[in-house]
N, C-alpha and C positions, 0 to 999 in steps of 0.2 A: 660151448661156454668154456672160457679158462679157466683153470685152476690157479688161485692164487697161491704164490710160496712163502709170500712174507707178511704179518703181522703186524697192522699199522699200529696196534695199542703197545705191542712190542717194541717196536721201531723208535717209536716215540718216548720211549720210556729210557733206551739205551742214550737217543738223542739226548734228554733232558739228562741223564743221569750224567753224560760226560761234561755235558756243557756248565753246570753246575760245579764239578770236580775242577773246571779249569774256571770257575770263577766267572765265568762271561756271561752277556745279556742276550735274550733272544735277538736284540736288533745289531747289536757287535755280529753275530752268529749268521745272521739272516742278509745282511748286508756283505759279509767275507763270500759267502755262495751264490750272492747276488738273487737274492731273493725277499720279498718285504716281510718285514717285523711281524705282521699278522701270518701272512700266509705259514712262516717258519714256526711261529704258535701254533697253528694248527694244525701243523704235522705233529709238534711236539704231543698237543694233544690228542692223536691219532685219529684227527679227524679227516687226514688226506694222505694216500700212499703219493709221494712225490714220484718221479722220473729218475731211473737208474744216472743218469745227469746230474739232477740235483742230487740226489743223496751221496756222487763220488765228493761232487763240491761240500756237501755238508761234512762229510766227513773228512774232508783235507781243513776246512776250516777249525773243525774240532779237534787236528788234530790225532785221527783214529785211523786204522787202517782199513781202508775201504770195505774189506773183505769179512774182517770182524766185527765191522757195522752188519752187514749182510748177515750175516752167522748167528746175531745175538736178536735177529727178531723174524726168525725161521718158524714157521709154524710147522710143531711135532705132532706126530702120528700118537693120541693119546694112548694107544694100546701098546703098543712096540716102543713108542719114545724115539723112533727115526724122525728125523723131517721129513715132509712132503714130497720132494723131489726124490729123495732116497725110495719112499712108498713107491711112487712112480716107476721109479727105474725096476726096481724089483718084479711089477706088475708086468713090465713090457716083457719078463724074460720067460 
């Protein structure tokens, strides 16, 4: 089974939170990344981990840089405060 590294209540939360700061509609937003009005709601609402794909397009439509999308809905190691991927790496060594 994989290990997930990113946070779709997270994700969705960053999404909303910029889309918001710039003023724009989920379907201005959903349409710039070429994806429909509902489906881009319900990422927002973190009801769907989208496609490293769609999430480059959401975040160029936002605006944001790709990488600090990814950064800001990392799910952390609650005891250490690393993220996931960081856990992991550490594990392997």
């Amino acid at each position: 089974m994989e290990k997930e590294i990113l946070d779709k209540q997270k994700l969705g939360i960053a999404i909303q939170k910029q889309r918001r700061n710039l003023r724009l509609t989920q379907k201005v937003v959903g349409e710039a990344a070429g994806l429909s009005r509902n489906y881009f709601a319900d990422i927002e609402a973190g009801r769907y981990m989208p496609s490293l794909n769609s999430l480059y397009k959401i975040a160029k439509a936002l605006r944001m840089d790709f990488n600090i999308l990814l950064s800001m809905s990392e799910i952390q190691d609650k005891r250490s405060g690393v993220s996931a991927d960081q856990t992991e790496a550490r594990a392997k060594i």
